[in-house]
PyMOL Python script that loads the backbone (N, CA, C, O; Angstrom):
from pymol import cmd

cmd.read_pdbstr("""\
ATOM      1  N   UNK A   1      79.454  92.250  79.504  1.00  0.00           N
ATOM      2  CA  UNK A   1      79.039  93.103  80.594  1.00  0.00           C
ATOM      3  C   UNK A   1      79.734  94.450  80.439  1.00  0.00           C
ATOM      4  O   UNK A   1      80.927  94.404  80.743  1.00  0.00           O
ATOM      5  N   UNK A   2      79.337  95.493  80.089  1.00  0.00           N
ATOM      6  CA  UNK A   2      79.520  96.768  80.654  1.00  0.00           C
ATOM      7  C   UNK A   2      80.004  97.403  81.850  1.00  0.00           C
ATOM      8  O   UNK A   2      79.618  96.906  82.909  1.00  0.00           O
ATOM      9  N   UNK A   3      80.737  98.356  81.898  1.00  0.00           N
ATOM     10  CA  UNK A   3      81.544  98.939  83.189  1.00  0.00           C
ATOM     11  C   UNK A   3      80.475  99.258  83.929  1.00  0.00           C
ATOM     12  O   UNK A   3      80.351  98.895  85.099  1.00  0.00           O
ATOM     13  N   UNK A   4      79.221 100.292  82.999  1.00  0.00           N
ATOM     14  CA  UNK A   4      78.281 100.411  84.792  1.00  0.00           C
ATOM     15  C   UNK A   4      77.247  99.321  85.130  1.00  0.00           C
ATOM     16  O   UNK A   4      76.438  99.364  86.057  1.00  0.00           O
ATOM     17  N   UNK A   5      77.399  98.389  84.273  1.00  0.00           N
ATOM     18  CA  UNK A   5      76.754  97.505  85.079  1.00  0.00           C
ATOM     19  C   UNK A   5      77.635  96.440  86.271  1.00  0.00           C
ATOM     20  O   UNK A   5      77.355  95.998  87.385  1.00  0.00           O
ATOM     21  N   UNK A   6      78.425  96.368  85.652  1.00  0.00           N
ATOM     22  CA  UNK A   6      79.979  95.919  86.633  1.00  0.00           C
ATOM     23  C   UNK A   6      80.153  97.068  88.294  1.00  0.00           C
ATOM     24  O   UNK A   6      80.302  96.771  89.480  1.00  0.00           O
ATOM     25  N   UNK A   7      80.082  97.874  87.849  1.00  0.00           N
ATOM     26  CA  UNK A   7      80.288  99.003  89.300  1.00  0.00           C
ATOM     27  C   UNK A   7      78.822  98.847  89.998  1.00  0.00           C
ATOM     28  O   UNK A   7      78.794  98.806  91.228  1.00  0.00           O
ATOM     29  N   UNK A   8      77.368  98.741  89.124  1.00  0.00           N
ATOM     30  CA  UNK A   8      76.418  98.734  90.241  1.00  0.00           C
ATOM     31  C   UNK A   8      76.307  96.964  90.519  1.00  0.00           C
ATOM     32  O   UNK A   8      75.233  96.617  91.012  1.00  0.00           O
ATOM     33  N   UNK A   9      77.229  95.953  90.268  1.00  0.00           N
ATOM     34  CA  UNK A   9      76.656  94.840  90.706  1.00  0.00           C
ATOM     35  C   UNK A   9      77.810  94.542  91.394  1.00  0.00           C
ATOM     36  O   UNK A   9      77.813  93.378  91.794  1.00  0.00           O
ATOM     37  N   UNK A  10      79.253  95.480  91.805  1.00  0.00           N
ATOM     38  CA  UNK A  10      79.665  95.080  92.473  1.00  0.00           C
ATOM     39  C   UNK A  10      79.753  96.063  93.993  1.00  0.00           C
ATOM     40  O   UNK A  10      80.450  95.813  94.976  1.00  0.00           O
ATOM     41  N   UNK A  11      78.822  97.210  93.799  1.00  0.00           N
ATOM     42  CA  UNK A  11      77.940  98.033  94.946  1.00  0.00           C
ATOM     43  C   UNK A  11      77.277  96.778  95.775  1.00  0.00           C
ATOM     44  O   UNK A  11      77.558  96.202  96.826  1.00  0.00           O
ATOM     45  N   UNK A  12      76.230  96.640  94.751  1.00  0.00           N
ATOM     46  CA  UNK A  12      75.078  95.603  95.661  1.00  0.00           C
ATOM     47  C   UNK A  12      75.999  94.024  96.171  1.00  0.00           C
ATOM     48  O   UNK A  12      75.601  93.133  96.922  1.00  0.00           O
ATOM     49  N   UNK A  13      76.989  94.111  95.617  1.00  0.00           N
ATOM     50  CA  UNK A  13      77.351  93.011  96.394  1.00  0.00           C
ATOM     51  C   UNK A  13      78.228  93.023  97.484  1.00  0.00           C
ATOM     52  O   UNK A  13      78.319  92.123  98.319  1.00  0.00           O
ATOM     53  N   UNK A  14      79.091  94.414  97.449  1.00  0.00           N
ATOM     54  CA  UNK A  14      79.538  95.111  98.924  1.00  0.00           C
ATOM     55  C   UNK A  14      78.781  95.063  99.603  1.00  0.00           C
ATOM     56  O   UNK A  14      79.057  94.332 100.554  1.00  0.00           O
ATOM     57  N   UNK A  15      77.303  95.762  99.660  1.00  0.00           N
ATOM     58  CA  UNK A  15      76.263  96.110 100.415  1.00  0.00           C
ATOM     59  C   UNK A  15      75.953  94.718 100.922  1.00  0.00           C
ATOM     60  O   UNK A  15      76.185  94.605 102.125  1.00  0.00           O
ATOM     61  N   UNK A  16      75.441  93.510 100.267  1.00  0.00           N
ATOM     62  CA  UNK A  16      75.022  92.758 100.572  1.00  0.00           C
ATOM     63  C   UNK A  16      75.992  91.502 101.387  1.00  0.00           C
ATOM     64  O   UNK A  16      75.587  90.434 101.845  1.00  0.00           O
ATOM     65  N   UNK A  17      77.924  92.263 101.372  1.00  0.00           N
ATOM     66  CA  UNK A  17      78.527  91.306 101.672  1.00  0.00           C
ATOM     67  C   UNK A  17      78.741  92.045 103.390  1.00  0.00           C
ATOM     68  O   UNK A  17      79.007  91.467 104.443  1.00  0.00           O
ATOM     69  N   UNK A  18      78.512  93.437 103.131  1.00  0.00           N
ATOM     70  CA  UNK A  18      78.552  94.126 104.277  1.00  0.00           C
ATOM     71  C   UNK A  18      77.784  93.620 105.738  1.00  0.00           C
ATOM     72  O   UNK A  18      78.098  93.529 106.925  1.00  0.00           O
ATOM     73  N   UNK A  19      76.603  93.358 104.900  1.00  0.00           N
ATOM     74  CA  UNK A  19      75.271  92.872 105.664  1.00  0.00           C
ATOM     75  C   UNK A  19      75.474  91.889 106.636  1.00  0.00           C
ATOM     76  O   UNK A  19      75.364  91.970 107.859  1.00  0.00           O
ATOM     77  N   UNK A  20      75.941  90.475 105.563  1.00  0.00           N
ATOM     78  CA  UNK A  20      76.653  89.862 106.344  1.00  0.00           C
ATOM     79  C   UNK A  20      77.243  89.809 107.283  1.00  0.00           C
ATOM     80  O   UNK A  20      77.028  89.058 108.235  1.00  0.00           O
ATOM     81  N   UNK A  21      78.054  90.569 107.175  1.00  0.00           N
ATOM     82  CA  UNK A  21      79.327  90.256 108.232  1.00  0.00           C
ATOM     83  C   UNK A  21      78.731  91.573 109.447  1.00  0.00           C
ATOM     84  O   UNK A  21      79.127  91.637 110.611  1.00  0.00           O
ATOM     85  N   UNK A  22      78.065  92.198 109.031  1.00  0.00           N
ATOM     86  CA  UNK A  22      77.324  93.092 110.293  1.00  0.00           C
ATOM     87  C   UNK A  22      76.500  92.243 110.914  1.00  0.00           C
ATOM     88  O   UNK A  22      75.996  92.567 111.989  1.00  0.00           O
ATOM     89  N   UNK A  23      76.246  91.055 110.343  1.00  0.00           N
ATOM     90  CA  UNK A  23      75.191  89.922 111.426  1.00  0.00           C
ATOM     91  C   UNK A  23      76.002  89.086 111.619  1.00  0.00           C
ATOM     92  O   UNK A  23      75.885  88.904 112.831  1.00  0.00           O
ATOM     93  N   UNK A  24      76.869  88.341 111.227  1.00  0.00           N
ATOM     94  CA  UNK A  24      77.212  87.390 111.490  1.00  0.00           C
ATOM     95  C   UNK A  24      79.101  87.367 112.467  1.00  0.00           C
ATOM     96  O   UNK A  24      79.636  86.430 113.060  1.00  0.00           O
ATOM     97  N   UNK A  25      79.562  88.680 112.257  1.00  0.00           N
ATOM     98  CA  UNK A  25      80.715  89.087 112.973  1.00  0.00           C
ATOM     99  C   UNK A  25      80.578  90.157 113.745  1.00  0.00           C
ATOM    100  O   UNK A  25      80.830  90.074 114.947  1.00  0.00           O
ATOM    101  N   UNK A  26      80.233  91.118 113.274  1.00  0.00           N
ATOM    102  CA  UNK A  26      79.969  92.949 114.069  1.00  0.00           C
ATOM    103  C   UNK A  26      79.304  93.695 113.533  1.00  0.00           C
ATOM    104  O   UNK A  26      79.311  93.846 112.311  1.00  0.00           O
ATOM    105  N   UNK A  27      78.525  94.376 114.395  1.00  0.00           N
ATOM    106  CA  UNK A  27      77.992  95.732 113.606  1.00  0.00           C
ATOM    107  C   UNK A  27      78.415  96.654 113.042  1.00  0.00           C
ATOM    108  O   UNK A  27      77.773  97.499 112.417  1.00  0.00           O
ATOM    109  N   UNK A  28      79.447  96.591 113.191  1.00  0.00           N
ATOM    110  CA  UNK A  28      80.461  98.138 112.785  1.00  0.00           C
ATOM    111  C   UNK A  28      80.888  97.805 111.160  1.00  0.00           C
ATOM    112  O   UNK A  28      81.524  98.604 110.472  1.00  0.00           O
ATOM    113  N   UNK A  29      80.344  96.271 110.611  1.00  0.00           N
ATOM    114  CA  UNK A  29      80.736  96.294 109.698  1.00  0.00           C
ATOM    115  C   UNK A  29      79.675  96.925 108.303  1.00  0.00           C
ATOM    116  O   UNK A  29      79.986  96.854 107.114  1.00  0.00           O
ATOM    117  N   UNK A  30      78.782  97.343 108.691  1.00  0.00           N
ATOM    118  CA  UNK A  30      77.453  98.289 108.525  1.00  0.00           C
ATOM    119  C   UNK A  30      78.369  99.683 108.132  1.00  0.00           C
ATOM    120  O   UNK A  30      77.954 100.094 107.049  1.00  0.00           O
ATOM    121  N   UNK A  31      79.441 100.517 108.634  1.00  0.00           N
ATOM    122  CA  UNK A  31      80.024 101.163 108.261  1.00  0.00           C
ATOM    123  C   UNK A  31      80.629 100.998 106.608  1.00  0.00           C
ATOM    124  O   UNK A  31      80.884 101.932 105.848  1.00  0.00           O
ATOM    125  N   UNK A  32      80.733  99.884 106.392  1.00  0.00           N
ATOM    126  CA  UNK A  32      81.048  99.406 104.593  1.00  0.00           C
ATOM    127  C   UNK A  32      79.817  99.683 103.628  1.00  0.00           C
ATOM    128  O   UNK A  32      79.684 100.116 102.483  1.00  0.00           O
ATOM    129  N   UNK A  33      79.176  99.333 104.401  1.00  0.00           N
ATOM    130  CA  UNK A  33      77.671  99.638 103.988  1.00  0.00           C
ATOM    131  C   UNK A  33      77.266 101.459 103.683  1.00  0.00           C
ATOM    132  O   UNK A  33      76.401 101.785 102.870  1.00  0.00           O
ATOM    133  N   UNK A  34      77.795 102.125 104.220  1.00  0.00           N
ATOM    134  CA  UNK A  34      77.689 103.399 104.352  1.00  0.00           C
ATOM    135  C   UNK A  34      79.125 104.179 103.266  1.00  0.00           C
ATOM    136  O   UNK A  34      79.106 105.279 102.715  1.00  0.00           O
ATOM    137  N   UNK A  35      79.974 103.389 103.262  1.00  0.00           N
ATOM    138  CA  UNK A  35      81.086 103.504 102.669  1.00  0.00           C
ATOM    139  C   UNK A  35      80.435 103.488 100.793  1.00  0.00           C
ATOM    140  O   UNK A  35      80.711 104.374  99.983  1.00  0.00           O
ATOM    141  N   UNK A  36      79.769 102.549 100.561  1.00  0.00           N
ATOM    142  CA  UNK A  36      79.275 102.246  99.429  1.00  0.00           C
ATOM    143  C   UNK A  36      78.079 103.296  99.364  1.00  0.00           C
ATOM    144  O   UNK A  36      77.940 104.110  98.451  1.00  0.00           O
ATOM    145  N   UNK A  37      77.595 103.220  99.993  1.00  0.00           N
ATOM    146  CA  UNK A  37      75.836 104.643  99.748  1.00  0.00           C
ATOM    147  C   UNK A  37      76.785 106.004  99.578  1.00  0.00           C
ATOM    148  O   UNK A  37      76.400 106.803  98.724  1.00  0.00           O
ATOM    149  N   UNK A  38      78.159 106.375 100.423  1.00  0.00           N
ATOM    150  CA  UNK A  38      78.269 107.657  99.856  1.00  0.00           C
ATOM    151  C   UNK A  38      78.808 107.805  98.385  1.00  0.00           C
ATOM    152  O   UNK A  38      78.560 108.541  97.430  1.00  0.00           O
ATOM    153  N   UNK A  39      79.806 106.586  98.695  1.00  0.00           N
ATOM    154  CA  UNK A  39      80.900 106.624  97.301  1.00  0.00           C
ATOM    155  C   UNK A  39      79.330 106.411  95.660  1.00  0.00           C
ATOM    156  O   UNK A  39      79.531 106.794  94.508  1.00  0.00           O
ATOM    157  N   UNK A  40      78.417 105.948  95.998  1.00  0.00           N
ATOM    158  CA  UNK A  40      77.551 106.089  94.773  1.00  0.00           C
ATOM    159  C   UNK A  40      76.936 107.054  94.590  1.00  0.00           C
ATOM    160  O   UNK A  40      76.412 107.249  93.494  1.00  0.00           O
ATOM    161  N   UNK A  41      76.815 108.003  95.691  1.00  0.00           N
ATOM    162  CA  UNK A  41      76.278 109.235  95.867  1.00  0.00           C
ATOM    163  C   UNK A  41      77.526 110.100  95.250  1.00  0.00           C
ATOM    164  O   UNK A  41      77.496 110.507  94.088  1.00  0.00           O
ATOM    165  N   UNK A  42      78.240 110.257  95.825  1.00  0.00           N
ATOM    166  CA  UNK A  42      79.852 110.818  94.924  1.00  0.00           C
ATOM    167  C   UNK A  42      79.874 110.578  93.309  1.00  0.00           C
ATOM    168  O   UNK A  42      80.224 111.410  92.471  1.00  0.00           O
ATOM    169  N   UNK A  43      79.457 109.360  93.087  1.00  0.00           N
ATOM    170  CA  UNK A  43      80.584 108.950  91.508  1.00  0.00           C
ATOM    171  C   UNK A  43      78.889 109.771  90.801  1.00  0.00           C
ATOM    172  O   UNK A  43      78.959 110.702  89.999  1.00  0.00           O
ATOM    173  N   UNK A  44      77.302 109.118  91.365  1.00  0.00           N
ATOM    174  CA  UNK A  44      76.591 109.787  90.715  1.00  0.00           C
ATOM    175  C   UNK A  44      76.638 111.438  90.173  1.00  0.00           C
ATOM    176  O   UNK A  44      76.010 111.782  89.172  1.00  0.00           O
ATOM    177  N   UNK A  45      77.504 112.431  91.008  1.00  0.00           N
ATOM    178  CA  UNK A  45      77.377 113.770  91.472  1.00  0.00           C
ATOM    179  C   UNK A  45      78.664 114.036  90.410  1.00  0.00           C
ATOM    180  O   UNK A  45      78.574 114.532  89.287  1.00  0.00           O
ATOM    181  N   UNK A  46      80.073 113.492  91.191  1.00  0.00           N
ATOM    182  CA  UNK A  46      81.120 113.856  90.134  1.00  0.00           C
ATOM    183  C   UNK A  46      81.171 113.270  88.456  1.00  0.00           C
ATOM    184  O   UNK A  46      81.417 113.941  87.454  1.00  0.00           O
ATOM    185  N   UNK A  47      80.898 112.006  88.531  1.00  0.00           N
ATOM    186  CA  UNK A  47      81.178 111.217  87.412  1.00  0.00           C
ATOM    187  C   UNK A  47      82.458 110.526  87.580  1.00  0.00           C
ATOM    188  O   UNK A  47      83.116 110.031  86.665  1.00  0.00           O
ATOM    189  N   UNK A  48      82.826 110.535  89.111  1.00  0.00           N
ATOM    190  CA  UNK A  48      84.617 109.819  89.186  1.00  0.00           C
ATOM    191  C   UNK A  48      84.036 108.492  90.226  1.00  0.00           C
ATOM    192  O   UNK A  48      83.221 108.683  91.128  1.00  0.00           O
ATOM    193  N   UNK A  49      84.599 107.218  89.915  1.00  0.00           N
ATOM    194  CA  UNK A  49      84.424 106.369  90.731  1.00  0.00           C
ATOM    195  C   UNK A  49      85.412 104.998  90.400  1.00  0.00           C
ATOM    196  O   UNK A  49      85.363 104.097  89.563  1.00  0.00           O
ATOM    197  N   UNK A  50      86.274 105.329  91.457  1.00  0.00           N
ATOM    198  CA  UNK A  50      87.185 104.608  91.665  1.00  0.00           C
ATOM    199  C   UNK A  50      87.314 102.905  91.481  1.00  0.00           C
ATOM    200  O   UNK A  50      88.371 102.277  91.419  1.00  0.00           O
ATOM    201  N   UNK A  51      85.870 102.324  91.412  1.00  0.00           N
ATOM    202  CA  UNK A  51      85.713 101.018  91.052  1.00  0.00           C
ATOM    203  C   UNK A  51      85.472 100.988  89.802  1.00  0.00           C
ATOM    204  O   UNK A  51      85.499  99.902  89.223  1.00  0.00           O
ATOM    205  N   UNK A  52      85.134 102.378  88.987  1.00  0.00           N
ATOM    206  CA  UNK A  52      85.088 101.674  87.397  1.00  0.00           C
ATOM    207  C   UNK A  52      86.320 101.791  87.098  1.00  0.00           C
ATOM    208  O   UNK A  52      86.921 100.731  86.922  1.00  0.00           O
ATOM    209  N   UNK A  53      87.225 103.313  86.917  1.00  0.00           N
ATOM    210  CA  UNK A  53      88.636 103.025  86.908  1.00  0.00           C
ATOM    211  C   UNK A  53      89.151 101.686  86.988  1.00  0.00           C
ATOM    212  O   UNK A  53      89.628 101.063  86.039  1.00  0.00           O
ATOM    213  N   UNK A  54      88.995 101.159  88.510  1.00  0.00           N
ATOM    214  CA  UNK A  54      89.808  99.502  87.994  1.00  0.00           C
ATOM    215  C   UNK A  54      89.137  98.550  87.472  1.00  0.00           C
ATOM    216  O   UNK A  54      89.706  97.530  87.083  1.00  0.00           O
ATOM    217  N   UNK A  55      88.117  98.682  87.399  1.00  0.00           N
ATOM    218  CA  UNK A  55      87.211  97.807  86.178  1.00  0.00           C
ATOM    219  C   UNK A  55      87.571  97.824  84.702  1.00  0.00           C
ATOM    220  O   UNK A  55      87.665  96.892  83.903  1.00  0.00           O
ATOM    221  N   UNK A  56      87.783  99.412  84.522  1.00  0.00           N
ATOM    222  CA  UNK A  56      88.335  99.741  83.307  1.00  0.00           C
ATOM    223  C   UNK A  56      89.245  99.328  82.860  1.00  0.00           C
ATOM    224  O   UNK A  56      89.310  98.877  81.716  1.00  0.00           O
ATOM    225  N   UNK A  57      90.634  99.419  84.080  1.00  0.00           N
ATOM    226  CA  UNK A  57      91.900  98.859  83.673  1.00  0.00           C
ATOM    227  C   UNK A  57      91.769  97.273  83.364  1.00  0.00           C
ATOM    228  O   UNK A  57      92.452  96.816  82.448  1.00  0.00           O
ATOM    229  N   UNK A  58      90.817  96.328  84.183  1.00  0.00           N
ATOM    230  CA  UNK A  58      91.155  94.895  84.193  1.00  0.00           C
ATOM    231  C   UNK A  58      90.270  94.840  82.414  1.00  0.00           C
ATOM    232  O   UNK A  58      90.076  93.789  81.804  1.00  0.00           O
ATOM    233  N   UNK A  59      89.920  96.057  81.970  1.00  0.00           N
ATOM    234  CA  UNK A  59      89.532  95.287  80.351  1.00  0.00           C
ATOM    235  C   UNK A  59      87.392  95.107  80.612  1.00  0.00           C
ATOM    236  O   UNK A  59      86.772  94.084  80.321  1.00  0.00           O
ATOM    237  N   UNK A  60      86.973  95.951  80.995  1.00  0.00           N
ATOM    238  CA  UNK A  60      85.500  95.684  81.071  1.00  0.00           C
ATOM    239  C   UNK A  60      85.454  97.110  79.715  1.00  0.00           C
ATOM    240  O   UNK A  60      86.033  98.183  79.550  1.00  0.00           O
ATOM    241  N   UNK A  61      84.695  96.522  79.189  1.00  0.00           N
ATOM    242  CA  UNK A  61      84.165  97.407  78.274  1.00  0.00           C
ATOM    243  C   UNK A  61      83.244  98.874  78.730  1.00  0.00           C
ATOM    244  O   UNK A  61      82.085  98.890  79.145  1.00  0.00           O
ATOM    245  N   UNK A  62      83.949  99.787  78.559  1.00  0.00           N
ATOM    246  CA  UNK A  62      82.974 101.517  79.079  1.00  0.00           C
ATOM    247  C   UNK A  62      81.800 100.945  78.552  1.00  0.00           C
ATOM    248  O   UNK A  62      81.697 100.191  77.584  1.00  0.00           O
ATOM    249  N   UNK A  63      80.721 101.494  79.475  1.00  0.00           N
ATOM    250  CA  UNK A  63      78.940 101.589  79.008  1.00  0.00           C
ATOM    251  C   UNK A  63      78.769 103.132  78.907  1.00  0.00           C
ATOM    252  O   UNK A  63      79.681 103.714  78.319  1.00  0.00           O
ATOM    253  N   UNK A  64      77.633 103.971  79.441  1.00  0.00           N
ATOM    254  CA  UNK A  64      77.175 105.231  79.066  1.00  0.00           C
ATOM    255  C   UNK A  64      77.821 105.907  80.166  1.00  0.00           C
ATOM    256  O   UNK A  64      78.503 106.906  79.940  1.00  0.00           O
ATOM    257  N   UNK A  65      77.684 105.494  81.238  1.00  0.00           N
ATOM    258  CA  UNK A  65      77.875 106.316  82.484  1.00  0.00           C
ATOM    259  C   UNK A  65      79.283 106.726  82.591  1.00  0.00           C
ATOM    260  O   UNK A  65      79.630 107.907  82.563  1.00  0.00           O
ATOM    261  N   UNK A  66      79.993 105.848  82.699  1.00  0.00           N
ATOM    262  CA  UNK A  66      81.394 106.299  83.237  1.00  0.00           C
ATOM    263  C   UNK A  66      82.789 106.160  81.457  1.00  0.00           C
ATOM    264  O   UNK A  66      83.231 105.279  80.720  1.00  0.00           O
ATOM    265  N   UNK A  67      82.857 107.077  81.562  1.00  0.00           N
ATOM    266  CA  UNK A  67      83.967 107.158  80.017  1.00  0.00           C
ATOM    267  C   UNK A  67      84.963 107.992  80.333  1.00  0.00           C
ATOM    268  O   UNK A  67      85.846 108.238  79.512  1.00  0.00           O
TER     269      UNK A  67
END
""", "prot")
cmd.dss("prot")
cmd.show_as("cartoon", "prot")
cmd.util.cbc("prot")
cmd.orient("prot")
């Protein structure tokens, strides 16, 4: 597995863990959800994103996007 495929499958699984817990505990947890749409909007724009960094460090192999 590749680093950006590692950063967008662990987006969709924030998003989707967000979801969760905005139905099943609070709504406010929908704010995580929003946390993740900007930060991909950011790393798309800068090229900096703080979840490949530690992806990087734990040893995931760089793909195209983030180096």
């Amino acid at each position: 597995m590749t680093l950006d495929r590692a950063v967008m499958m662990f987006a969709g699984l924030m998003v989707l863990v967000s979801i969760a817990l905005a139905h099943w505990v609070h709504p406010a947890w929908f704010w995580l959800t929003v946390f993740v749409g900007l930060n991909l909007i950011q790393a798309s724009i800068t090229g900096f994103c703080p979840a490949a960094l530690l992806f990087k460090r734990l040893g995931v192999r760089t793909g195209m996007a983030f180096r």
